[in-house]
GUNU-926317 format. One record per residue: y, x, z of N, C-alpha, C in turn. Coordinates in steps of 0.05 Angstrom, whole numbers, plus 32768, in hexadecimal, padded with zeros to 4 digits. Layout:
+------+------+------+------+------+------+------+------+------+
:  npy :  npx :  npz : capy : capx : capz :  cpy :  cpx :  cpz :
+------+------+------+------+------+------+------+------+------+
:    Y :    X :    Z :    Y :    X :    Z :    Y :    X :    Z :
...
+------+------+------+------+------+------+------+------+------+
This chain:
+------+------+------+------+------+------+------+------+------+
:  npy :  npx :  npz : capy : capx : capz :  cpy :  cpx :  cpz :
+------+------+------+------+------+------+------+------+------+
: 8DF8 : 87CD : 8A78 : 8E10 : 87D5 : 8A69 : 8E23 : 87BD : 8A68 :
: 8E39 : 87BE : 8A71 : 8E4C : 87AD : 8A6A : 8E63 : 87AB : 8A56 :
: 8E6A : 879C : 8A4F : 8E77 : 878D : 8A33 : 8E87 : 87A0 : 8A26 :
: 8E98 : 87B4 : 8A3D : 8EA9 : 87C6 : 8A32 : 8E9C : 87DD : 8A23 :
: 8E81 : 87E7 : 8A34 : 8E77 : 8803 : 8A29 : 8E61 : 87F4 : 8A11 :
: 8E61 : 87D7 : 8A11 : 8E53 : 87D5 : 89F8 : 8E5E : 87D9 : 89E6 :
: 8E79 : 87C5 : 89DD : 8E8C : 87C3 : 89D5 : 8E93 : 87E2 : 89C1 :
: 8E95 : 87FA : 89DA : 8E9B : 8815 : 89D2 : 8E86 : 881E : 89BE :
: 8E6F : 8816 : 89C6 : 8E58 : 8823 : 89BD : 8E58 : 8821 : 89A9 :
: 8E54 : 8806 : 899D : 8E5A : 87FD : 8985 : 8E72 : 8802 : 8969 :
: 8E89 : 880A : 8977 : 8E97 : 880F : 8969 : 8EAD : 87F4 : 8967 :
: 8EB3 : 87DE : 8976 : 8EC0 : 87C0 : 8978 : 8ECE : 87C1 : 898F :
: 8ED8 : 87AD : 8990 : 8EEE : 87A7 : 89A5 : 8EE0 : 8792 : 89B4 :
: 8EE1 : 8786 : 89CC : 8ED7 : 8776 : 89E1 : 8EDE : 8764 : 89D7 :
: 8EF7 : 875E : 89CD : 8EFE : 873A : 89C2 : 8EE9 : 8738 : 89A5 :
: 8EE6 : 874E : 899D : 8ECC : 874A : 8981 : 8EB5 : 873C : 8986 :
: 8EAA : 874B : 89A4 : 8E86 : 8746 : 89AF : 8E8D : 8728 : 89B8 :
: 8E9E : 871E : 89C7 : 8E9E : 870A : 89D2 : 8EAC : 86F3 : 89B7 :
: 8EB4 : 86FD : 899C : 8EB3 : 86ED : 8986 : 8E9D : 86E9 : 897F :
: 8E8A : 86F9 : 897C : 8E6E : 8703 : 8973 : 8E5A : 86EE : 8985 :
: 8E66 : 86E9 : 89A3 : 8E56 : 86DC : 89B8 : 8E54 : 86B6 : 89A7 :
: 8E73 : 86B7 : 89A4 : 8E7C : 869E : 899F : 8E72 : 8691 : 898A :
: 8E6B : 869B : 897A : 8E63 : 8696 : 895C : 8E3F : 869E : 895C :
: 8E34 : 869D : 8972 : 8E19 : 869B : 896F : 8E07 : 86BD : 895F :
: 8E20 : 86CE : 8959 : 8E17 : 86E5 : 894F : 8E04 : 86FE : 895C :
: 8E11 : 86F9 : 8975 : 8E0C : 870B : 898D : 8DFF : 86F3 : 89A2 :
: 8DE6 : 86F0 : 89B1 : 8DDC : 86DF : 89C4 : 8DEC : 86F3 : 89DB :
: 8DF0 : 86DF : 89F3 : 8DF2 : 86E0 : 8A0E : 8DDA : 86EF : 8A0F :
: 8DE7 : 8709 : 8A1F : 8DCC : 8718 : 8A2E : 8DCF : 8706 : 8A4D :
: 8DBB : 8712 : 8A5E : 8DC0 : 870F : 8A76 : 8DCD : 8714 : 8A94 :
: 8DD5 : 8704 : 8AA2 : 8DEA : 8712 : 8AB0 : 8DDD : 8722 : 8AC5 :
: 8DF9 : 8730 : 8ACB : 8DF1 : 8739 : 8AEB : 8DEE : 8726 : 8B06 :
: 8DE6 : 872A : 8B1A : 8DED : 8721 : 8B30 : 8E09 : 8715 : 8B38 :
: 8E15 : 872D : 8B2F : 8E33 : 872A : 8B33 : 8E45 : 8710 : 8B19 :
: 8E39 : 8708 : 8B07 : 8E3A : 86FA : 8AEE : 8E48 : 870D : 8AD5 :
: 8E42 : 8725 : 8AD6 : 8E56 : 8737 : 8AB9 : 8E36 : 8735 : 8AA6 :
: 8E43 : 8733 : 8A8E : 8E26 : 8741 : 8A74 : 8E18 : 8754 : 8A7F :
: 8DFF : 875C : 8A7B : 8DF2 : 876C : 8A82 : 8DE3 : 8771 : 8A67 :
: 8DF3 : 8785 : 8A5A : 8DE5 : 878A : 8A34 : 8DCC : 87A4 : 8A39 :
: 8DC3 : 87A2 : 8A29 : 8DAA : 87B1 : 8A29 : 8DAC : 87C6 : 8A07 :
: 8D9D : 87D5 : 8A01 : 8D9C : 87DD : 89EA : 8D97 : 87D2 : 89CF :
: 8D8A : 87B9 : 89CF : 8D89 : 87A6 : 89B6 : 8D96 : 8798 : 89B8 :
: 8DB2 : 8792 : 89CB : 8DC7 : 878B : 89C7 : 8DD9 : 879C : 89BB :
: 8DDB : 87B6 : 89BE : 8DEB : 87BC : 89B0 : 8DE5 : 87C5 : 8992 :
: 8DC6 : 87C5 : 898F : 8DC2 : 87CC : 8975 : 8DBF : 87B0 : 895C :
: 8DBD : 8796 : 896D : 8DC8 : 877F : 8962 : 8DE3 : 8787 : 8956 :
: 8DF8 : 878E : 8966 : 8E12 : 8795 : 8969 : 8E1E : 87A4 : 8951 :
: 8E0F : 87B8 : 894B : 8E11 : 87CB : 8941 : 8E0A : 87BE : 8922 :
: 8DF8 : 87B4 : 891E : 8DEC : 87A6 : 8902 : 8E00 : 878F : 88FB :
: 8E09 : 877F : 8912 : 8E1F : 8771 : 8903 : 8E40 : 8780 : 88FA :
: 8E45 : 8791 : 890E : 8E58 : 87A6 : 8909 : 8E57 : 87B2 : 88E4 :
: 8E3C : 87BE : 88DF : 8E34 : 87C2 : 88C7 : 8E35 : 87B3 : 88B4 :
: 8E2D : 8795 : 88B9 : 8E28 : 878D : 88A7 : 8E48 : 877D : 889A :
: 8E62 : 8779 : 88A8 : 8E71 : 8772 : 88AA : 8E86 : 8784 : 88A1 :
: 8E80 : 87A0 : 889B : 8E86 : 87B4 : 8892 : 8E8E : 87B3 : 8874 :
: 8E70 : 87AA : 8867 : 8E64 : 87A2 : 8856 : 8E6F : 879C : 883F :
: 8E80 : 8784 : 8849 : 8E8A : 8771 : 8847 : 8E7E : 874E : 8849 :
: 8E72 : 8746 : 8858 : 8E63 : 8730 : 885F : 8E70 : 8721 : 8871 :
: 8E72 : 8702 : 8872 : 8E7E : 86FE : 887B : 8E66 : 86F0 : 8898 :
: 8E79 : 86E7 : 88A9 : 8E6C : 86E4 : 88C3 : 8E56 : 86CE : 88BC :
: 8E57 : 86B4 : 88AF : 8E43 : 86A5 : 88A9 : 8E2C : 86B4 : 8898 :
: 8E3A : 86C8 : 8888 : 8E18 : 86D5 : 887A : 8E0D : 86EA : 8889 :
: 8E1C : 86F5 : 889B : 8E0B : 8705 : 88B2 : 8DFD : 86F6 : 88C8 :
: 8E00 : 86DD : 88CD : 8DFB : 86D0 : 88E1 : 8DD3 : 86C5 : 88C8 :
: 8DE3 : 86BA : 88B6 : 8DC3 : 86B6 : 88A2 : 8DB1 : 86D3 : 8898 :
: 8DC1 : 86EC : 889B : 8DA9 : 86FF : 889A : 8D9F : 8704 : 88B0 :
: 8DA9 : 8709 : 88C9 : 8DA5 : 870D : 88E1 : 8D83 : 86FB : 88E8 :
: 8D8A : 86D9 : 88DD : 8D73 : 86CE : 88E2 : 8D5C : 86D0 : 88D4 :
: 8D5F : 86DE : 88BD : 8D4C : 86E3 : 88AB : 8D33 : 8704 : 88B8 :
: 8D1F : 8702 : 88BE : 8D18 : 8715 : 88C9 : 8D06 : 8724 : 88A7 :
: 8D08 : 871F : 8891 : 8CF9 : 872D : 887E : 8D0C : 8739 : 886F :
: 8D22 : 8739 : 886E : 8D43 : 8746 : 885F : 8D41 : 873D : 8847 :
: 8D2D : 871F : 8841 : 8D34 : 8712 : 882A : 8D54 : 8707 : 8828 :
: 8D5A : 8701 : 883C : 8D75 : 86F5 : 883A : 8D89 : 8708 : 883A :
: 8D84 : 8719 : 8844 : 8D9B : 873B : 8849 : 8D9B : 8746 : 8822 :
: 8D84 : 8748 : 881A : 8D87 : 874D : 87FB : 8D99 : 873A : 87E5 :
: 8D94 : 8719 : 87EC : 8D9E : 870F : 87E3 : 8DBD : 870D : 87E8 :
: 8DC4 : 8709 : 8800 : 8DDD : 8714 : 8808 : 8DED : 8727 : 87F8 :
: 8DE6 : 8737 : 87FF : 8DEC : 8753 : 87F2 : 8DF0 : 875A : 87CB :
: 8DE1 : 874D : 87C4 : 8DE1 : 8748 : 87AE : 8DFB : 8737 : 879F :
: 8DFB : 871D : 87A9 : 8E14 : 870B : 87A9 : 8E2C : 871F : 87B1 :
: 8E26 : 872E : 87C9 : 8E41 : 873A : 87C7 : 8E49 : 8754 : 87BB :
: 8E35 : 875E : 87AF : 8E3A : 8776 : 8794 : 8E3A : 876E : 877E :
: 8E3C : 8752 : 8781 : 8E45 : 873E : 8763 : 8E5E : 873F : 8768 :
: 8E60 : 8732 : 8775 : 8E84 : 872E : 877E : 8E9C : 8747 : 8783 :
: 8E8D : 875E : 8791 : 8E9E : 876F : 878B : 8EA2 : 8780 : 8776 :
: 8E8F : 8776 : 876C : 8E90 : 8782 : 8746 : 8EA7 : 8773 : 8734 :
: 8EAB : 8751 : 873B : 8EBB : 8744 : 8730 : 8ED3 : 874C : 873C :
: 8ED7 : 8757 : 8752 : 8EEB : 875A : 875D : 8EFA : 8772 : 8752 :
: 8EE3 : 8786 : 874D : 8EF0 : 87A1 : 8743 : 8EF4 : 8799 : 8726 :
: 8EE7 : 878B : 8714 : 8EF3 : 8788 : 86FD : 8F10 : 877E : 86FA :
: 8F10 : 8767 : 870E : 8F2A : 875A : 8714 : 8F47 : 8774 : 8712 :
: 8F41 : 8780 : 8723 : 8F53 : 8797 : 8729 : 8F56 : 87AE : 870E :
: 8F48 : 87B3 : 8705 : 8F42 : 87C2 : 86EF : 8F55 : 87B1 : 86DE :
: 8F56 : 879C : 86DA : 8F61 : 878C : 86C7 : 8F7E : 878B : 86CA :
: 8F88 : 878D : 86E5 : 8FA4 : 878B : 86F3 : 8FB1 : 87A0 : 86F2 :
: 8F9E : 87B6 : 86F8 : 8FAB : 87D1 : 86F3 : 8FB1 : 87DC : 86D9 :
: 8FA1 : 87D3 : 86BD : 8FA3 : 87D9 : 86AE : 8FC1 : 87C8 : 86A1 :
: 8FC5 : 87AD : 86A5 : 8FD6 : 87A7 : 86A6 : 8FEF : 87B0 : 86B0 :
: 8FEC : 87B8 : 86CC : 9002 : 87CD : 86D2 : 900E : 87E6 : 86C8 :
: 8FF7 : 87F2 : 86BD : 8FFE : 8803 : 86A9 : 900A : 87FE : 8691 :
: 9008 : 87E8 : 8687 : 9017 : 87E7 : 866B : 9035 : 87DD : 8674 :
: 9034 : 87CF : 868A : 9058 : 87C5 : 8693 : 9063 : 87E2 : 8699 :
: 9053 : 87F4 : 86AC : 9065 : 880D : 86AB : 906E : 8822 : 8694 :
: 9057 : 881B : 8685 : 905D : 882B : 8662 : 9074 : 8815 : 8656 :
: 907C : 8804 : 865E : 9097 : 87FA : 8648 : 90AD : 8801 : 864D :
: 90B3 : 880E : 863A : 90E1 : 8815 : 8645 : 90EB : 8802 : 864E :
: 90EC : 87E2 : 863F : 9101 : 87CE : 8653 : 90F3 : 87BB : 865D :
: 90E7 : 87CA : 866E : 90D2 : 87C0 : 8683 : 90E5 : 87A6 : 8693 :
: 90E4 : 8796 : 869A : 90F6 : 877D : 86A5 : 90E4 : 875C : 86AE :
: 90E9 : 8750 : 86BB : 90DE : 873A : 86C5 : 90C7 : 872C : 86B2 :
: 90D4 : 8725 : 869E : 90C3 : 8713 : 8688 : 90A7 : 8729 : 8680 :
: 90AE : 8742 : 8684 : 9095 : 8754 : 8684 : 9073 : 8747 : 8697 :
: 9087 : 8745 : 86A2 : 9069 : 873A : 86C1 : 9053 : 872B : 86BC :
: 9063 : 8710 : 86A2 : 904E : 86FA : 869B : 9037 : 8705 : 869C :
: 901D : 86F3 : 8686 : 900C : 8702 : 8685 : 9010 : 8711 : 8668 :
: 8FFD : 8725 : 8665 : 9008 : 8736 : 8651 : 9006 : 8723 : 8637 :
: 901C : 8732 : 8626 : 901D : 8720 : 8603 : 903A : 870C : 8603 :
: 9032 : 86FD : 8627 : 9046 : 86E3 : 8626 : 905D : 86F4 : 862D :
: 9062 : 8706 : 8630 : 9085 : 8713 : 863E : 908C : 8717 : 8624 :
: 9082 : 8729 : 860C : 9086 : 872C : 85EF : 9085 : 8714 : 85E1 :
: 907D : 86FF : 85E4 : 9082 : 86E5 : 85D6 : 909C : 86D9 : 85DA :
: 909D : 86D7 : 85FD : 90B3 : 86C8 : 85F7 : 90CB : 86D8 : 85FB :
: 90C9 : 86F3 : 85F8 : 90E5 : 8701 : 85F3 : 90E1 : 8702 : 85D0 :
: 90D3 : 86FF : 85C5 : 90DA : 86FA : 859E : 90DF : 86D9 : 85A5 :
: 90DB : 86BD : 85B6 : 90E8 : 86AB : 85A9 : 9105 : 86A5 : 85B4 :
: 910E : 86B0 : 85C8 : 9119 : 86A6 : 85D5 : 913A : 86BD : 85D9 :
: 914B : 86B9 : 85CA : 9167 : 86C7 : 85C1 : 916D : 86C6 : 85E5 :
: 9175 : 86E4 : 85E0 : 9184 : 86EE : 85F7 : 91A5 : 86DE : 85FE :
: 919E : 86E7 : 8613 : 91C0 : 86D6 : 8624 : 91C9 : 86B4 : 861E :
: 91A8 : 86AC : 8621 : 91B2 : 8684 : 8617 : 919D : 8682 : 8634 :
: 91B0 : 866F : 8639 : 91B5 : 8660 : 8656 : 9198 : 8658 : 8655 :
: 918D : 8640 : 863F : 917F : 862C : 863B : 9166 : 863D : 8637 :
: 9163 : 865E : 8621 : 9151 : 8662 : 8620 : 9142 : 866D : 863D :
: 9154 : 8675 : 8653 : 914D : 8687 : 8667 : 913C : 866B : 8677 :
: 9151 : 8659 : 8678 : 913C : 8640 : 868D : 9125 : 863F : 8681 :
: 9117 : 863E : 8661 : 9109 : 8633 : 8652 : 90EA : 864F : 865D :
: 90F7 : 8666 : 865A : 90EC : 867D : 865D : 90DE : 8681 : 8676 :
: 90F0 : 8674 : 8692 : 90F3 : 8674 : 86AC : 90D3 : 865E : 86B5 :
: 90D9 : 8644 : 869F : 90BB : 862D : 86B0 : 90A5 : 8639 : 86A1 :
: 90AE : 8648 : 8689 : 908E : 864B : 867B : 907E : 8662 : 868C :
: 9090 : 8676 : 868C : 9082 : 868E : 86A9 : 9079 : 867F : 86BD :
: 9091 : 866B : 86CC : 9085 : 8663 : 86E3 : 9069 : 8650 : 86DB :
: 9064 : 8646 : 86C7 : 9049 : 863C : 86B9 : 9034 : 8652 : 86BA :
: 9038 : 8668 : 86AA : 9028 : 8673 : 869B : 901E : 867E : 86BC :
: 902A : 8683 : 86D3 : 9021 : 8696 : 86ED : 900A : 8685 : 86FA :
: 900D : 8662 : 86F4 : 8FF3 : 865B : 8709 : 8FDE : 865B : 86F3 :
: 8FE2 : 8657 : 86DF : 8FC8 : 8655 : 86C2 : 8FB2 : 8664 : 86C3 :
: 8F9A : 8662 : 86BC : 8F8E : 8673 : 86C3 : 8F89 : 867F : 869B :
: 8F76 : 8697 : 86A6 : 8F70 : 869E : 8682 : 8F6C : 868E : 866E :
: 8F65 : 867C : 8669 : 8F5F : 8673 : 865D : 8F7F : 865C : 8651 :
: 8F7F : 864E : 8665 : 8F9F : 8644 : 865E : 8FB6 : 8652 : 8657 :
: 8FAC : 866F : 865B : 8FC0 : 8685 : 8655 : 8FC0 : 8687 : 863A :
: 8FA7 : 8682 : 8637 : 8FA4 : 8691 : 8613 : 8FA8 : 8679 : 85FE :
: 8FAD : 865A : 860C : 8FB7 : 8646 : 85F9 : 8FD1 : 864A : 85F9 :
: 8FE0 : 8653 : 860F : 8FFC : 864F : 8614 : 9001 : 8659 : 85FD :
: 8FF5 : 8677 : 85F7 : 9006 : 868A : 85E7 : 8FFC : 867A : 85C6 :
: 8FE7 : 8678 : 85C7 : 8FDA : 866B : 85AE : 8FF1 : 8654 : 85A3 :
: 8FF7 : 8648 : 85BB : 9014 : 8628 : 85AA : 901F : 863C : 85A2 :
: 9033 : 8652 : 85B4 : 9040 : 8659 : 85B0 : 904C : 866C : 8598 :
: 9031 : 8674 : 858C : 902F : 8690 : 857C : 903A : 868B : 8561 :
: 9039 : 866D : 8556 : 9048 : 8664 : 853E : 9067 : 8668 : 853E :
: 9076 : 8669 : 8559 : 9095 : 866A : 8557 : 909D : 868C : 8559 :
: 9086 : 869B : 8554 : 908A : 86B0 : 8550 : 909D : 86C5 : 8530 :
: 908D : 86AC : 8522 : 9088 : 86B4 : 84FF : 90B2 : 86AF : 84FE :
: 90B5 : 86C6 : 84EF : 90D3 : 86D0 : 84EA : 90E4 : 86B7 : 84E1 :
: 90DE : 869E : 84CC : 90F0 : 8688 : 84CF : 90E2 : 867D : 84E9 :
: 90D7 : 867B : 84EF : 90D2 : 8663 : 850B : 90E8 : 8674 : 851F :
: 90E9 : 8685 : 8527 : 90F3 : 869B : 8530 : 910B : 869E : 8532 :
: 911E : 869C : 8521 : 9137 : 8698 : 8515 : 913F : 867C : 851D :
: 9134 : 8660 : 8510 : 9135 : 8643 : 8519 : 913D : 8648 : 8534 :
: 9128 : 864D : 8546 : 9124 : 8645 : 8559 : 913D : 8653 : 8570 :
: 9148 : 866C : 856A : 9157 : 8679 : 856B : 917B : 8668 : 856F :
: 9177 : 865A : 8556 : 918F : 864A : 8547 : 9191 : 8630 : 855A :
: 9176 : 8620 : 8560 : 917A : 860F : 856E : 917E : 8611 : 858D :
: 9179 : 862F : 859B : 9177 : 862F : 85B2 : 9198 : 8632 : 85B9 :
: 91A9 : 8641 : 85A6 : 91C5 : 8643 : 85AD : 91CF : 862C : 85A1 :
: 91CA : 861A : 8598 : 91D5 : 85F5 : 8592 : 91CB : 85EC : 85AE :
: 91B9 : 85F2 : 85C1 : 91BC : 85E5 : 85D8 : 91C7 : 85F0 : 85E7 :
: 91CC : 85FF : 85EA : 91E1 : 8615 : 85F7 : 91F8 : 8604 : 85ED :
: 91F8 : 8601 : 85DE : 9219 : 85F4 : 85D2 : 922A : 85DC : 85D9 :
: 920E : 85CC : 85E1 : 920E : 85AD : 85E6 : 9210 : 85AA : 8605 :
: 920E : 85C3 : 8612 : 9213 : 85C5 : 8632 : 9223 : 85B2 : 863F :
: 9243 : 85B0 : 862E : 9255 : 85A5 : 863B : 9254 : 8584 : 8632 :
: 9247 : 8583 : 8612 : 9246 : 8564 : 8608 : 9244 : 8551 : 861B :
: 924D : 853D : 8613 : 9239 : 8520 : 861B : 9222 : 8519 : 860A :
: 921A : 850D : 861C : 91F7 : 8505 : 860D : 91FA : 84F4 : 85F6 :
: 920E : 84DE : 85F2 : 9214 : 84D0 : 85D9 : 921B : 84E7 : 85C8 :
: 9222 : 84FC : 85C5 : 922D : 850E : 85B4 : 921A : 8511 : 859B :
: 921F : 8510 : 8584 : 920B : 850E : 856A : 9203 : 8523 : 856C :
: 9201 : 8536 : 856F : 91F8 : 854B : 856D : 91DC : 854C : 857F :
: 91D9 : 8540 : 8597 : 91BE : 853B : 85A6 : 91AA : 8531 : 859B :
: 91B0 : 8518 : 858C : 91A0 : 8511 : 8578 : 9191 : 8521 : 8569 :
: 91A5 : 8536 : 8550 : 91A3 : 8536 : 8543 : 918C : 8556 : 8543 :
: 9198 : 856C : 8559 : 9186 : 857C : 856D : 916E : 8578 : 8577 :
: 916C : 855B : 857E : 9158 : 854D : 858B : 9137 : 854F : 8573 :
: 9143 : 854C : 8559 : 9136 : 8541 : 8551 : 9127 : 855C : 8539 :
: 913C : 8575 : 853A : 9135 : 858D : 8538 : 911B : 8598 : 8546 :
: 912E : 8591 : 8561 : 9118 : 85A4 : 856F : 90F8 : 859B : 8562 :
: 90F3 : 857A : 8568 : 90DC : 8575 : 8562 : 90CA : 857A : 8545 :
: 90DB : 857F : 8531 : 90CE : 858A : 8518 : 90D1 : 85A7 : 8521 :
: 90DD : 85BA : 853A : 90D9 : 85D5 : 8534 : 90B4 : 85D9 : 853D :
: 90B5 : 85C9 : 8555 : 90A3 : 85CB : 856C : 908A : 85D4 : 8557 :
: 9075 : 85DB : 8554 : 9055 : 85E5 : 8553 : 9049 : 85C2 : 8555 :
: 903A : 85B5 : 8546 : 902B : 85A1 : 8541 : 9016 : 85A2 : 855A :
: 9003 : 85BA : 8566 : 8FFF : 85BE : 857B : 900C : 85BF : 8598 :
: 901B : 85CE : 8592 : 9033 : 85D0 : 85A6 : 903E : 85AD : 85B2 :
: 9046 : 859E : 85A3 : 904E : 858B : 85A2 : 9045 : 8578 : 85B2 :
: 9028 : 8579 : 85A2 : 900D : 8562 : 85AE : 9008 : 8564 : 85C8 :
: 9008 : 8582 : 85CD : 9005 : 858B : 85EA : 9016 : 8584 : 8601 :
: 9033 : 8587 : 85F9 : 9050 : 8579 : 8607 : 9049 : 855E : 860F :
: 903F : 8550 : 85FB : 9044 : 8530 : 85FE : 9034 : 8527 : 8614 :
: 9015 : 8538 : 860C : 8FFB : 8532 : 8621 : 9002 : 8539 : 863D :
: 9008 : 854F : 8640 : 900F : 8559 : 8656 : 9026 : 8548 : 8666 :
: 903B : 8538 : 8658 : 904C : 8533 : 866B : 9044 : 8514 : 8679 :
: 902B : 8509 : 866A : 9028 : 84F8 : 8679 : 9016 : 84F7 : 8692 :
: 900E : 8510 : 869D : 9009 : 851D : 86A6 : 9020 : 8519 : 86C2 :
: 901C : 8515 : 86DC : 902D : 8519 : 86F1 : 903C : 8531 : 86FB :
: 901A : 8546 : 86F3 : 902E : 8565 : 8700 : 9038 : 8574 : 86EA :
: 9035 : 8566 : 86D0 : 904F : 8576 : 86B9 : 9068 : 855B : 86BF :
: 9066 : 854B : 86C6 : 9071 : 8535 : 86C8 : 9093 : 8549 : 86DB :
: 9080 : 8557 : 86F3 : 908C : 855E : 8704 : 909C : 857E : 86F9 :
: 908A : 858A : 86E5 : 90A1 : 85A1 : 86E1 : 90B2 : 8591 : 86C2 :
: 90AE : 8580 : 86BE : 90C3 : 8574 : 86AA : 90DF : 856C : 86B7 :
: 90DB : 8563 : 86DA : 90EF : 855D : 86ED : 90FC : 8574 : 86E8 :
: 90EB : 858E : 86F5 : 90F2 : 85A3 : 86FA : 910D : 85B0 : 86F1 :
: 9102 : 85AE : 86D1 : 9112 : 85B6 : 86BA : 912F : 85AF : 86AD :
: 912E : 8593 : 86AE : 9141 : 857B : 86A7 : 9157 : 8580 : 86C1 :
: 914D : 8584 : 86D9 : 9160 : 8589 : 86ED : 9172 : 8595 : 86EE :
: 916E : 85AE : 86D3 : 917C : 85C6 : 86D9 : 918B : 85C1 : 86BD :
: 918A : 85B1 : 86B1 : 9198 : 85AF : 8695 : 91AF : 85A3 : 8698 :
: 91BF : 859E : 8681 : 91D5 : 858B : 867F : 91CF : 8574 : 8670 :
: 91DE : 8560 : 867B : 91D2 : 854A : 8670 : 91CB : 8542 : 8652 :
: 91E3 : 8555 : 8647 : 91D8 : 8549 : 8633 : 91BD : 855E : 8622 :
: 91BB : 8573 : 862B : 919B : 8580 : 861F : 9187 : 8572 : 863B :
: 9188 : 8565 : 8643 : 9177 : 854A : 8652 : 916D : 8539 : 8638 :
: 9185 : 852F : 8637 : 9181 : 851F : 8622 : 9177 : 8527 : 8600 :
: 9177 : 853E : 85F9 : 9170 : 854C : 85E0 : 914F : 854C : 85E6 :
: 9147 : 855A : 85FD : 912B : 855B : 860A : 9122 : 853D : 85FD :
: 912E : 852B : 8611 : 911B : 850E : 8615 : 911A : 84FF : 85FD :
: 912F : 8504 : 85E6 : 912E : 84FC : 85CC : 9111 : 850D : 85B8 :
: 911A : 8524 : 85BA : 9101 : 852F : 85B2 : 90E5 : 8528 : 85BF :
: 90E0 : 852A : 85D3 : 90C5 : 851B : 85E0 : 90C1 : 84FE : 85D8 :
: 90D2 : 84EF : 85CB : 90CB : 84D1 : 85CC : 90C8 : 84DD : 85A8 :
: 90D7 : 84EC : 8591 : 90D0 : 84F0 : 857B : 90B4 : 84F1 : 857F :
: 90B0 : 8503 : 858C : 9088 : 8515 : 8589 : 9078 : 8502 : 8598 :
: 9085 : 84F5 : 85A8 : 9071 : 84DD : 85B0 : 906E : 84C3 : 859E :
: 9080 : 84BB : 8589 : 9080 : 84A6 : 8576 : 9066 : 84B9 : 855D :
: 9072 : 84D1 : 8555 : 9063 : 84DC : 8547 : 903F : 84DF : 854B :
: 9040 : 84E5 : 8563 : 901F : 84E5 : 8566 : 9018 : 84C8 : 8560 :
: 9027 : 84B5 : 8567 : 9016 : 8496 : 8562 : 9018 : 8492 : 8548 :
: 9021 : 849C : 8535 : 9020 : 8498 : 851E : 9001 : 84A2 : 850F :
+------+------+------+------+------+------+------+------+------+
């Protein structure tokens, strides 16, 4: 039999068997006279079992270690690991979809929806519509909250959940359109100061601690660049006043 009607037999394509060759899955049968493969029937039923088992979902290194196992101790264990995994996998999805379902059940379904769930409703209660400053502010914490995994998800919201409460709420509201305001200032302008030093008594005592630690840190170091880039100088300067407040404060 040669490569093509094995190939057929099997149910694969010729560049498959001769991947199969290459990777030690499939042995060299013997040739002809003429030098073509000369496959026999336990070639193709080799063929056929890795076809199967690849089906599976297994990848080529664990079919190549059941293959050598002749008691299917290793085929069980295999197999096992991977009805672990596609169990994690289907929960995974279960979890996504169910999520999808609640973004399609909201009327003003919209971007900040996507976070993970809780954080789109957080920071649309802290963060007053149509301010320049709140949307950038809104803009790095999503882009935060997307590589985080669960667990950092559920501190994010945890700092966050204190600027919820109706005066924090309001404050925070008041100070986000004072930086809005200060757009055009200069950075000597009293008012930076005086903003500066707001913000840091609005901030969460958690919240705060977390800022400071984190920015000495290189890759918050790097979305603090991020951020500041897109500001005006002088809410640059409101920022870096307040970070040196909460950084004097913790050493106290």
């Amino acid at each position: 039999m040669r490569i093509g009607e094995l190939a057929a037999l099997a149910g694969v394509t010729i560049r498959t068997v001769r991947h199969y060759h290459h990777l030690g899955l499939l042995p060299e049968p013997a040739r002809t006279p003429g030098g073509y493969r000369d496959y026999r029937l336990r070639d193709a039923v080799l063929l056929a079992r890795v076809r199967r088992l690849a089906e599976l979902g297994l990848s080529l290194d664990e079919i190549r270690d059941v293959l050598a196992d002749d008691q299917g101790r290793e085929l069980r264990e295999v197999l096992t690991d991977l009805d672990a995994d596609l169990a994690r996998q289907q929960d995974a999805i279960a979890g996504r979809r169910a999520r999808l379902a609640a973004l399609l059940a909201e009327a003003d379904l919209n971007l900040d929806s996507t976070v993970a769930s809780g954080l789109g409703d957080l920071l649309h209660d802290i963060h007053p519509g149509g301010s320049a400053f709140a949307a950038l502010d809104r803009d790095v914490l999503s882009l935060i909250d997307t590589g985080a995994d669960p667990a950092a998800q559920e501190e994010i919201m945890a700092m966050f959940q204190p600027l919820t409460a109706p005066d924090a709420r309001g404050r925070g509201h008041a100070l986000t359109a004072r930086m809005d305001a200060i757009a055009a200032a200069d950075p000597a302008d009293p008012r930076v100061a005086a903003l500066a030093a707001e913000f840091a008594a609005h901030l969460p005592a958690e919240m705060a601690a977390a800022m400071v630690a984190s920015l000495a840190q290189a890759e918050s170091s790097h979305w603090w660049e991020l951020m500041t880039a897109e500001l005006a100088p002088a809410q640059v300067e409101v920022l870096r006043l307040m970070v040196t407040t909460l950084t004097e404060r913790g050493r106290c």
